[in-house]
BAMAR-203359 format. One record per residue (C-alpha): residue in three letters; x, y, z. Coordinates in pm, whole numbers. Example, Ala and Ser with C-alpha at 12.3 -4.5 7.8 and 13.67 -1.06 7.14 Angstrom:
REM BAMAR-203359
+---------+--------+--------+--------+
! residuo !      X !      Y !      Z !
+---------+--------+--------+--------+
!     ALA !   1230 !   -450 !    780 !
!     SER !   1367 !   -106 !    714 !
+---------+--------+--------+--------+
This chain:
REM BAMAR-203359
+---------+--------+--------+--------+
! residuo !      X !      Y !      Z !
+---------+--------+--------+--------+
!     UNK ! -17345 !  -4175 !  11792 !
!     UNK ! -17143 !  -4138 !  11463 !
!     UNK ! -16760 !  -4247 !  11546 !
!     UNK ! -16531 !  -4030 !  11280 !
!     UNK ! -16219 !  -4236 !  11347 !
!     UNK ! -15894 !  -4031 !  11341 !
!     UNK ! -15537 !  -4142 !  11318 !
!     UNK ! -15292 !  -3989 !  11523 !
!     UNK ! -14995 !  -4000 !  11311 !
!     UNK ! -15135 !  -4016 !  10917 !
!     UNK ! -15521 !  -4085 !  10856 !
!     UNK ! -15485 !  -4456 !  10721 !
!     UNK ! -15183 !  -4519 !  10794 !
!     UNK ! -15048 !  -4839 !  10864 !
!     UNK ! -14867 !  -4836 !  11160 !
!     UNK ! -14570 !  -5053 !  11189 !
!     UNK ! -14326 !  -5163 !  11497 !
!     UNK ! -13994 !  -5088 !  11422 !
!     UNK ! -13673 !  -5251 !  11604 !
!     UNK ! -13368 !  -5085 !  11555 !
!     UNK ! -13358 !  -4742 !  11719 !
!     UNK ! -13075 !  -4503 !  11864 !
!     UNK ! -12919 !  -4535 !  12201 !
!     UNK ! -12670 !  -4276 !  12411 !
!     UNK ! -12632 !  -4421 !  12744 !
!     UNK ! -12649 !  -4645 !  12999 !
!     UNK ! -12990 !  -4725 !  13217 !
!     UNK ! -13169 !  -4917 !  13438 !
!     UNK ! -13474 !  -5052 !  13278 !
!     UNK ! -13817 !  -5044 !  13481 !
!     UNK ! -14174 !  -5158 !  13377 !
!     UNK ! -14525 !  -5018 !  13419 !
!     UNK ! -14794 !  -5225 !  13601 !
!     UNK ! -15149 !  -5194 !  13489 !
!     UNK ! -15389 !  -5106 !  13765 !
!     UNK ! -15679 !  -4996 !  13599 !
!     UNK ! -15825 !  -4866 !  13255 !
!     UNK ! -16122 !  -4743 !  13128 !
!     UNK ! -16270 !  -4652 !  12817 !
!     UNK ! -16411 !  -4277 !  12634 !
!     UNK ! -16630 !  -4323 !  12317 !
!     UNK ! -16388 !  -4111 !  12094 !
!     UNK ! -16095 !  -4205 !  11904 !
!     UNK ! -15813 !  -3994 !  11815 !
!     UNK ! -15845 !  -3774 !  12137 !
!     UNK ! -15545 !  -3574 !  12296 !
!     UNK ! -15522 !  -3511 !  12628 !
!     UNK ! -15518 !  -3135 !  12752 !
!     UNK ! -15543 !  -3137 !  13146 !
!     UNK ! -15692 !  -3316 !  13470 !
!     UNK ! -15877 !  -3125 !  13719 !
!     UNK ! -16000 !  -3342 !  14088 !
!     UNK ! -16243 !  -3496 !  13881 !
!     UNK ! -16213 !  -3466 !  13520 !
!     UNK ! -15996 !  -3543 !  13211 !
!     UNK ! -15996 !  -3274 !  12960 !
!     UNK ! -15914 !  -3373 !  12580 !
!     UNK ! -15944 !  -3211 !  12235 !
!     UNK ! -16071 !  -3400 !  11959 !
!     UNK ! -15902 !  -3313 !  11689 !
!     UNK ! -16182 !  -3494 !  11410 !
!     UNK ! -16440 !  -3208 !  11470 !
!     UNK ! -16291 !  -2978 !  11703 !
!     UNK ! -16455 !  -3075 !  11997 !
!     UNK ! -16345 !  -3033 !  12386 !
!     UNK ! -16427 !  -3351 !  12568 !
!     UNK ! -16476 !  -3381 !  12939 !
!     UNK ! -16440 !  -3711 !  13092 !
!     UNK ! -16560 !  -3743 !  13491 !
!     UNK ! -16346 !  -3994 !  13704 !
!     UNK ! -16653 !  -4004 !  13905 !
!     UNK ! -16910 !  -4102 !  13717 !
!     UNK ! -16763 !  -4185 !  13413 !
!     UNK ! -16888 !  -4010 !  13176 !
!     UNK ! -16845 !  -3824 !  12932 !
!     UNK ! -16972 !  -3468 !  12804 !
!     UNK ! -16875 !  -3252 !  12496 !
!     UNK ! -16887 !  -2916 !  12308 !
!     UNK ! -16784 !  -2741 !  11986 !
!     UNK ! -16753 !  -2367 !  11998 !
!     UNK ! -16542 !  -2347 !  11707 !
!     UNK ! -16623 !  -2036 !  11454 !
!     UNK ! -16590 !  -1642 !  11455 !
!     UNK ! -16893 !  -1569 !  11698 !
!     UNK ! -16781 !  -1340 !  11992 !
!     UNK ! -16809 !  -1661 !  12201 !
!     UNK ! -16622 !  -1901 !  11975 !
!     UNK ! -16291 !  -1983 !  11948 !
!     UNK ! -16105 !  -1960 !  11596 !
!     UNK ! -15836 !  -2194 !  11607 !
!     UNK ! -15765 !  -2446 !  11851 !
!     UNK ! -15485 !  -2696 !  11879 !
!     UNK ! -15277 !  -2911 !  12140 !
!     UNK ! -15133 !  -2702 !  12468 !
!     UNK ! -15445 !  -2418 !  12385 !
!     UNK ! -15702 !  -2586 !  12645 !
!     UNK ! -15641 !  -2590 !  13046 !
!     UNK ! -15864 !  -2604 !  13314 !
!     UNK ! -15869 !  -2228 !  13478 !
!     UNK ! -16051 !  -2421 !  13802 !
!     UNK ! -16227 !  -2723 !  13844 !
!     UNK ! -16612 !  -2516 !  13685 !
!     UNK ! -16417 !  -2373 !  13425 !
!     UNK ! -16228 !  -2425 !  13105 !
!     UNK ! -16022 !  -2181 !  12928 !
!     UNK ! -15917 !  -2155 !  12548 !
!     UNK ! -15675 !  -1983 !  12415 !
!     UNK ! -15776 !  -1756 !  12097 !
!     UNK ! -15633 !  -1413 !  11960 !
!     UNK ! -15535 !  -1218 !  12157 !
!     UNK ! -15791 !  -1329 !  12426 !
!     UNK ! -15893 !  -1622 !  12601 !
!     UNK ! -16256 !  -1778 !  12598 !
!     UNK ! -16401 !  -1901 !  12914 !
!     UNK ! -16681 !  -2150 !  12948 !
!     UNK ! -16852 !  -2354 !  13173 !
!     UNK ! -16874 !  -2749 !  13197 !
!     UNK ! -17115 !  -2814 !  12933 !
!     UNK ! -17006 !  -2536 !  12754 !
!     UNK ! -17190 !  -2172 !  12792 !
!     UNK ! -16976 !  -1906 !  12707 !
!     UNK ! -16846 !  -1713 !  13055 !
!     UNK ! -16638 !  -1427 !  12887 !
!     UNK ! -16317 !  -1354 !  12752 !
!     UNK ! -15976 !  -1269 !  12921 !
!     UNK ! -15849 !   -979 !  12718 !
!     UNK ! -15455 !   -905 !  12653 !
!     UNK ! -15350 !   -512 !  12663 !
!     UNK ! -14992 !   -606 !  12553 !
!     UNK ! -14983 !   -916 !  12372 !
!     UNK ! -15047 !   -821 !  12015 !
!     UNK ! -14980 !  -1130 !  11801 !
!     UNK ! -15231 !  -1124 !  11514 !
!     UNK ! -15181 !  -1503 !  11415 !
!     UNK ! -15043 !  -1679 !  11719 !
!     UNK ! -15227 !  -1753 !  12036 !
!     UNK ! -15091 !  -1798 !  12386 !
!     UNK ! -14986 !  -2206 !  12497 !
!     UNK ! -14961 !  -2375 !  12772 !
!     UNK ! -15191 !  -2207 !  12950 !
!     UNK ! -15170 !  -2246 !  13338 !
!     UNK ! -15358 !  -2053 !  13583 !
!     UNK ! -15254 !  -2025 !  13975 !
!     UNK ! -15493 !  -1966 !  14176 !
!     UNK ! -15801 !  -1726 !  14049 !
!     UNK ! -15514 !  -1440 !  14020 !
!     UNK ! -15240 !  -1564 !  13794 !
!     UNK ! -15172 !  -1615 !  13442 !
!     UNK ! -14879 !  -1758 !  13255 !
!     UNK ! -14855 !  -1905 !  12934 !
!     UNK ! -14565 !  -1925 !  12639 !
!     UNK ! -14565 !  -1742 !  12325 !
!     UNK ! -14557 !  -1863 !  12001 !
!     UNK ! -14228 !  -1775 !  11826 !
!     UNK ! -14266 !  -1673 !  11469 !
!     UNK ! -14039 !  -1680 !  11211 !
!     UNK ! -13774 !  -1951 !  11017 !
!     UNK ! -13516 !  -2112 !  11209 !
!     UNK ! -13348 !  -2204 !  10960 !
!     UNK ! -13214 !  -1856 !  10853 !
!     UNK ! -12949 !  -1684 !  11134 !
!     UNK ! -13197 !  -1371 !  11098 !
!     UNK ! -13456 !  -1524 !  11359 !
!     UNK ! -13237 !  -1520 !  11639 !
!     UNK ! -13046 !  -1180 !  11614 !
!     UNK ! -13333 !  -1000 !  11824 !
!     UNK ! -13423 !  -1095 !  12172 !
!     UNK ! -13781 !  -1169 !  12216 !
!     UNK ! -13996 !  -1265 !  12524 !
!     UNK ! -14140 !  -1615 !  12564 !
!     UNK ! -14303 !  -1580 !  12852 !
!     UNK ! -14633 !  -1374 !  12908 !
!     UNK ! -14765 !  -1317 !  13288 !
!     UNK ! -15068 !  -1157 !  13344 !
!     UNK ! -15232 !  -1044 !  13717 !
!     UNK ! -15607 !  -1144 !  13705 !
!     UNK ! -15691 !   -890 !  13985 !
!     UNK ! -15515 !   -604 !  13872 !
!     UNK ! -15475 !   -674 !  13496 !
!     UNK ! -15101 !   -591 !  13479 !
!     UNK ! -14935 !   -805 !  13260 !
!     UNK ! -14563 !   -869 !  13220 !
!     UNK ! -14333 !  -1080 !  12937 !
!     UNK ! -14005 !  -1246 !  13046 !
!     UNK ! -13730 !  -1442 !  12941 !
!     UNK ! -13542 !  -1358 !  12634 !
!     UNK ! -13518 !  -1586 !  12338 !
!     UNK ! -13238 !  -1669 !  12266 !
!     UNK ! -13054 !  -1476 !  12490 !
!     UNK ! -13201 !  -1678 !  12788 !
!     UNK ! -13249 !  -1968 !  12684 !
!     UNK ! -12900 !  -2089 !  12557 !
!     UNK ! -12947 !  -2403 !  12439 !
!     UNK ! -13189 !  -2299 !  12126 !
!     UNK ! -12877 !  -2120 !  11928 !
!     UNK ! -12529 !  -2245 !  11795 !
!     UNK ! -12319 !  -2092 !  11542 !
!     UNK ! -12347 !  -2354 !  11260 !
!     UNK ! -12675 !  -2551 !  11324 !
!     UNK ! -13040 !  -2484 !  11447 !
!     UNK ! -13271 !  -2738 !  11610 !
!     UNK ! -13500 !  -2957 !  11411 !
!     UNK ! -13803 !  -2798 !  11630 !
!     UNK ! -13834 !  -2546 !  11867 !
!     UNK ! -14152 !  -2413 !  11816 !
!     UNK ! -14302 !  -2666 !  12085 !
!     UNK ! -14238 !  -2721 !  12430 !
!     UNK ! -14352 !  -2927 !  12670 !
!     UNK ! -14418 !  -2798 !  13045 !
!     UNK ! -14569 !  -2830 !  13404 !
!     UNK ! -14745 !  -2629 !  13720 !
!     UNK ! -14544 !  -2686 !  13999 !
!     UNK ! -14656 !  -2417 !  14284 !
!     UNK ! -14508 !  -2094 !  14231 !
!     UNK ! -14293 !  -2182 !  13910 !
!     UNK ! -14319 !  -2275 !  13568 !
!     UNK ! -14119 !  -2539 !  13411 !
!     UNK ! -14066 !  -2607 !  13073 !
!     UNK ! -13837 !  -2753 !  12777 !
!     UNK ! -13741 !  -2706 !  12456 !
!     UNK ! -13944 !  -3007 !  12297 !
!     UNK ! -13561 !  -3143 !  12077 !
!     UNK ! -13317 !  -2975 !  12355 !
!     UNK ! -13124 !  -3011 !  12597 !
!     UNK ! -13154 !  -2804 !  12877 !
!     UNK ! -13458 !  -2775 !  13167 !
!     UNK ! -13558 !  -2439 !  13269 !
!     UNK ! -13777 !  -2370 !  13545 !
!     UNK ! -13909 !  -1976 !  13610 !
!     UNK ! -13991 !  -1908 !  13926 !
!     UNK ! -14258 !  -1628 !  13913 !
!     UNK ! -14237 !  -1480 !  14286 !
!     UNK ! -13849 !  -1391 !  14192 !
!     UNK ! -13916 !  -1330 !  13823 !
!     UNK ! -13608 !  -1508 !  13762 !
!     UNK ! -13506 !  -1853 !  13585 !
!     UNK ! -13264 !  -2101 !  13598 !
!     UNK ! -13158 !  -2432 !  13365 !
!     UNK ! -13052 !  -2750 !  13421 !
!     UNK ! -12892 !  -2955 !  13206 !
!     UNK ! -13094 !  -3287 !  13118 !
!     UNK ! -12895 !  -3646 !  13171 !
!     UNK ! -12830 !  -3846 !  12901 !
!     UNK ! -13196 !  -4010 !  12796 !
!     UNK ! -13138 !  -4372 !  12602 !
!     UNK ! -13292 !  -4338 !  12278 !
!     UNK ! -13308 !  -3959 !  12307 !
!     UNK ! -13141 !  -3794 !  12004 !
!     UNK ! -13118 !  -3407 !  11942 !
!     UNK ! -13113 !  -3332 !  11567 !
!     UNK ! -12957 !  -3060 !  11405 !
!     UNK ! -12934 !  -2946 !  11102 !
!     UNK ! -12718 !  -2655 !  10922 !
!     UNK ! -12864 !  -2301 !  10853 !
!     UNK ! -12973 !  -2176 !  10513 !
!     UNK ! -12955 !  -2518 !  10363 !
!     UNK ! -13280 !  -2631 !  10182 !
!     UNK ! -13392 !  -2956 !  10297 !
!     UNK ! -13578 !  -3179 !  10041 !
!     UNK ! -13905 !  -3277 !  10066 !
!     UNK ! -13806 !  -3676 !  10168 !
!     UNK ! -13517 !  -3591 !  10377 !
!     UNK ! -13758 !  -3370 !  10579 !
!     UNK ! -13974 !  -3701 !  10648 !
!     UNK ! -13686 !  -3900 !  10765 !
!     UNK ! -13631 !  -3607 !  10994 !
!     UNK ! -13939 !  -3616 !  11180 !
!     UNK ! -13837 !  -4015 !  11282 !
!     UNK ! -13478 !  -3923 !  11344 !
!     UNK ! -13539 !  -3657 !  11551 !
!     UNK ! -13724 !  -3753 !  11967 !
!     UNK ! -13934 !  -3483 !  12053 !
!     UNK ! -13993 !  -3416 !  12434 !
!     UNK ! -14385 !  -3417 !  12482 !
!     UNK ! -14449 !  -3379 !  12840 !
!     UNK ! -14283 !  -3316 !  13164 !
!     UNK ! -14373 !  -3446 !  13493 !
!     UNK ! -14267 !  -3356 !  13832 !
!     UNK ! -14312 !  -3431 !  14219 !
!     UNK ! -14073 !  -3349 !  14491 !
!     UNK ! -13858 !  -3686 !  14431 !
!     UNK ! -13814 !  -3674 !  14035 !
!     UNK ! -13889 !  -3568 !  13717 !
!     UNK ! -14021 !  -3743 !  13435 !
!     UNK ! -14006 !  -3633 !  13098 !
!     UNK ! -14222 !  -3856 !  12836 !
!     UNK ! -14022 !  -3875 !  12450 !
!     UNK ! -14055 !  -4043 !  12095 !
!     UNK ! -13775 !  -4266 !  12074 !
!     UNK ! -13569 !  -4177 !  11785 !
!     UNK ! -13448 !  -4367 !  11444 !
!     UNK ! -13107 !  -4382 !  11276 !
!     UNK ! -13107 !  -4242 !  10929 !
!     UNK ! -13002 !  -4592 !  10795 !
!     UNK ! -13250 !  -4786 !  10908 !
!     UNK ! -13491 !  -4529 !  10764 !
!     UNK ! -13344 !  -4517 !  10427 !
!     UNK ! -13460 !  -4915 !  10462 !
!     UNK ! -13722 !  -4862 !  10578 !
!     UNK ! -13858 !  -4617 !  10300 !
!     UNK ! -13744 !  -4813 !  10023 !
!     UNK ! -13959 !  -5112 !  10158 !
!     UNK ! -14236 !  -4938 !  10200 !
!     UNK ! -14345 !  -4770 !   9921 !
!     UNK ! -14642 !  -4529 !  10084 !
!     UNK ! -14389 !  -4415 !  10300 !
!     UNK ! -14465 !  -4158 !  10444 !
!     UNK ! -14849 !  -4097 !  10370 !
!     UNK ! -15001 !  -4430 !  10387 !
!     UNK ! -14723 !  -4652 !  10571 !
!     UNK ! -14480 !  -4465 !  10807 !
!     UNK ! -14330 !  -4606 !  11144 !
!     UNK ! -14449 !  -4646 !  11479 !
!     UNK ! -14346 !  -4417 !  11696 !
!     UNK ! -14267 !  -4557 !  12048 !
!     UNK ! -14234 !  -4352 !  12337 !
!     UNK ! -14055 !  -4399 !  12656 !
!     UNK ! -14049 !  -4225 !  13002 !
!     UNK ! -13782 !  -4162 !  13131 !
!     UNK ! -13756 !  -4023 !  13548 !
!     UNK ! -13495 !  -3907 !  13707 !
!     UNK ! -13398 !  -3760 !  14016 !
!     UNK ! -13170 !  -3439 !  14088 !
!     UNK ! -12828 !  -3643 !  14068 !
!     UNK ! -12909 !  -3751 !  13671 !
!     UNK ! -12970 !  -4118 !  13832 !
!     UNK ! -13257 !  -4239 !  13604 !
!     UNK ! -13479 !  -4544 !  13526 !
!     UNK ! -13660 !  -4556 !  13166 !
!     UNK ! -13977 !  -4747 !  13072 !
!     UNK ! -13982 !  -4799 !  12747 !
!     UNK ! -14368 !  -4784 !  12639 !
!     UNK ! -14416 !  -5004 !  12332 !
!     UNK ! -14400 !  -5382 !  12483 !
!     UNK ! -14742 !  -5522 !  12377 !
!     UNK ! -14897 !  -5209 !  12393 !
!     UNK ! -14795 !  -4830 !  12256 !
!     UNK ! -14899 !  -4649 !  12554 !
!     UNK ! -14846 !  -4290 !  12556 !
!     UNK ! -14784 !  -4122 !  12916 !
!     UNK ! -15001 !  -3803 !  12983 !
!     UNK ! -15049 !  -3738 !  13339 !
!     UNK ! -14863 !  -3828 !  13652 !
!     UNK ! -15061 !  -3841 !  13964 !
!     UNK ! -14804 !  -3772 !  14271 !
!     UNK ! -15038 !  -3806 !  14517 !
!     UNK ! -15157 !  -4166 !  14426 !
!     UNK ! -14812 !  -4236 !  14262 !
!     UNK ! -14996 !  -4334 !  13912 !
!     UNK ! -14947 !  -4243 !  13579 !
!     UNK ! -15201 !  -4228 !  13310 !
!     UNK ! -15168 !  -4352 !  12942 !
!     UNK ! -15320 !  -4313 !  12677 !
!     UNK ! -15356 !  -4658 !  12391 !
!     UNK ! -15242 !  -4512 !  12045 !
!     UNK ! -15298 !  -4710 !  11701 !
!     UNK ! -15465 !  -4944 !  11884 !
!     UNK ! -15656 !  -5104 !  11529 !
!     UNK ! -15954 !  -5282 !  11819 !
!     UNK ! -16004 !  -4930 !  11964 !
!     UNK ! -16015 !  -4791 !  11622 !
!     UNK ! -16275 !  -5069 !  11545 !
!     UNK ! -16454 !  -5011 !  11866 !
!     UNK ! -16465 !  -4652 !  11838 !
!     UNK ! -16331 !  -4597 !  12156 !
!     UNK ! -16008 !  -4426 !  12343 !
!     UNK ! -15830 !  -4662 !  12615 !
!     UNK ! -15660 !  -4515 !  12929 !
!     UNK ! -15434 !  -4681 !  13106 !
!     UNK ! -15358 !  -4628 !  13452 !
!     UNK ! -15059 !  -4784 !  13627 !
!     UNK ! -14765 !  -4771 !  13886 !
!     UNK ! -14389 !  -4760 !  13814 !
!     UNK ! -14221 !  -4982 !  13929 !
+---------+--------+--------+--------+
C-alpha cells in the first residue's frame, strides 16, 4: 500500500512544544491512564463517528472514508468523491455520521448520499427547504431511522455588523417518515453569546456537538455559552460554561482589517472547542489550549518559517465537569499529544487519537489511544 503522509496542522511542518500558555482559573488536575491502543494503516486521519463496532474517519490526503472494526480489526475504505449522481462533491470534518450501524451518510448539496459498508451507493436524502447552493448540512445526527438534525452553515463575514442584523435558522430537522422538515433557532437572536456591540468572535463558523437521546447539544467552537435543543419541545436552553484553565475567547473589533501575520498569531491565541462529550454525571468538552500574544511575537521572530514550515504545537486538554461548574482538566500533551475524540460512557473510556507523532508518520500508521480518567 502507498502511505501519502499528511500533516495535521501544516504539511512539513515542524512541530514544536511550547511552554508558556494562558490560564483563567483555578483546577484540579487529573491524568489519563492508558488501557489499550491499537494501530490503522493511515496517517493524517480524522475521526467522524463510532457505531457498536466501528470507527469512522475521513482521510483528508485522498478523500477517502475509512472504516475501522473494533472486532476484527480491520480496516476497509472508499472514495466516492466526484460529480456522479452517487458521489459526493465536497467533503470535510462534521459531514460524515453513521445513519445506523449498515450505513453511512454524507452530507452533499442539498442532499445527503447514503452508502453501504464497503461503499455501494444506497440513495440520496433529498432537502425540499434547505436551498444553500454552496454549503452543506454538519453535524449530521440521525435518531432512530425517523429523525434528522444537523446545523447549517452560516454564510457571510463576521467581521462586518451587516451579518448579524437578520435572524437566520441554524438548525435544520427533517422527519424521515413523513418528509416534513423544519429549521429552528435564530442566529443571533437565540444564541446570545455570538454578538456584542463592539467585537465579533475569532470563529463561529464551527461548532462542536453531541447525540444525547432526544436533544441536541452543541457550542459555539470560541464561546461561551452551552446550548442544548431539545427536539420533542422544539425549544432550547443555554448554560453558561465554567471557567476552563487555558481556555481563552478571542475577540476582535468589527470592520478592522487584520493583517496577514496578525491573523496567524490569532489562530494560536485563540482555543477552539472541538468536541463535546456527555453522560448523565458530566460533560466534557475537549479544547486547544491557547497562547499569549507575547510569547508568540517570540516565538515568530525565532522561527523564521513561522507559520508555513515551523508553527507551534497545539496541545489540547479535556476538561469535565459536572452541573455545579466543579471540574477536573487533563491536560493532553505530557509525553504524548493525544487528541480526545470519543467518550465511551458505558465502559467509562475515552479514545485518543496520537497527533505529530514523527514514528507514526514514519510508520505510516494512526495510533489510538484508549484510556480511563482518573
Amino acid at each position: 500500500m502507498k502511505i501519502i503522509k499528511f500533516s495535521i496542522i501544516l504539511a512539513t511542518s515542524f512541530l514544536l512544544s511550547c511552554k508558556k500558555e494562558v490560564a483563567n482559573s483555578n483546577f484540579i488536575s487529573a491524568k489519563v491512564t492508558i488501557k489499550d491502543s491499537l494501530k490503522i494503516n493511515y496517517v493524517g486521519l480524522i475521526f467522524e463517528e463510532k457505531s457498536n463496532k466501528d470507527l469512522l474517519f475521513f482521510n483528508p490526503t485522498n478523500y477517502e472514508i475509512v472504516r475501522y472494526n473494533l472486532e476484527t480489526n480491520t480496516t476497509n475504505t472508499f472514495n466516492k468523491a466526484g460529480d456522479g449522481f452517487d458521489e459526493y462533491t465536497k467533503i470535510y470534518k462534521n459531514f460524515i455520521t453513521f445513519r445506523n450501524d449498515s450505513v453511512i451518510a454524507v452530507s452533499d448539496i442539498k442532499s445527503i448520499k447514503q452508502y453501504n459498508l464497503e461503499g455501494e451507493f444506497l440513495g440520496d436524502i433529498k432537502f425540499d427547504t434547505y436551498d444553500d447552493a454552496y454549503a452543506p448540512l454538519t453535524n449530521l445526527k440521525f435518531y432512530g431511522d425517523s429523525l434528522l438534525i444537523a446545523m447549517k452553515s452560516i454564510q457571510g463575514n463576521p467581521s462586518k455588523k451587516e451579518y448579524y442584523k437578520e435572524n437566520r435558522k441554524v438548525i435544520f430537522v427533517k422527519n424521515l417518515n413523513t418528509g416534513e422538515e423544519n429549521n429552528f433557532i435564530n442566529f443571533p437572536e437565540e444564541l446570545n453569546d455570538f454578538f456584542e456591540e463592539d467585537y465579533y468572535y475569532n470563529d463561529i463558523y464551527s461548532f462542536a456537538d453531541l447525540k444525547k437521546e432526544k436533544s441536541f447539544h452543541f457550542v459555539n467552537s470560541n464561546g461561551k455559552k452551552y446550548y442544548e435543543y431539545n427536539i420533542l419541545e422544539n425549544s432550547i436552553k443555554s448554560k453558561e460554561l465554567p471557567n476552563m484553565p487555558y481556555y481563552n475567547i478571542l475577540k476582535l473589533p468589527y470592520g478592522k482589517e487584520i493583517p496577514q501575520d496578525e491573523m496567524f498569531l490569532n489562530l494560536y491565541r485563540s482555543s477552539t472547542i472541538r468536541e463535546v462529550f456527555k453522560d448523565d454525571k458530566s460533560t466534557f468538552v475537549v479544547y486547544g489550549e491557547a497562547y499569549d500574544r507575547e510569547f508568540l511575537i517570540e516565538f515568530k521572530n525565532k522561527n523564521k518559517g513561522f507559520p508555513f514550515t515551523v508553527t507551534p504545537n497545539i496541545n489540547y486538554s479535556l476538561f469535565r465537569f459536572n452541573e455545579k461548574g466543579d471540574g477536573k482538566l487533563y491536560r493532553l500533551n505530557s509525553g504524548k499529544n493525544l487528541y480526545p475524540f470519543f467518550w465511551d460512557e458505558n465502559e467509562e473510556e475515552i479514545f485518543m487519537l496520537s497527533l505529530n507523532n514523527e514514528y507514526d508518520e514514519m510508520q505510516g500508521v494512526s495510533t489510538i489511544y484508549i484510556g480511563k480518567l482518573n
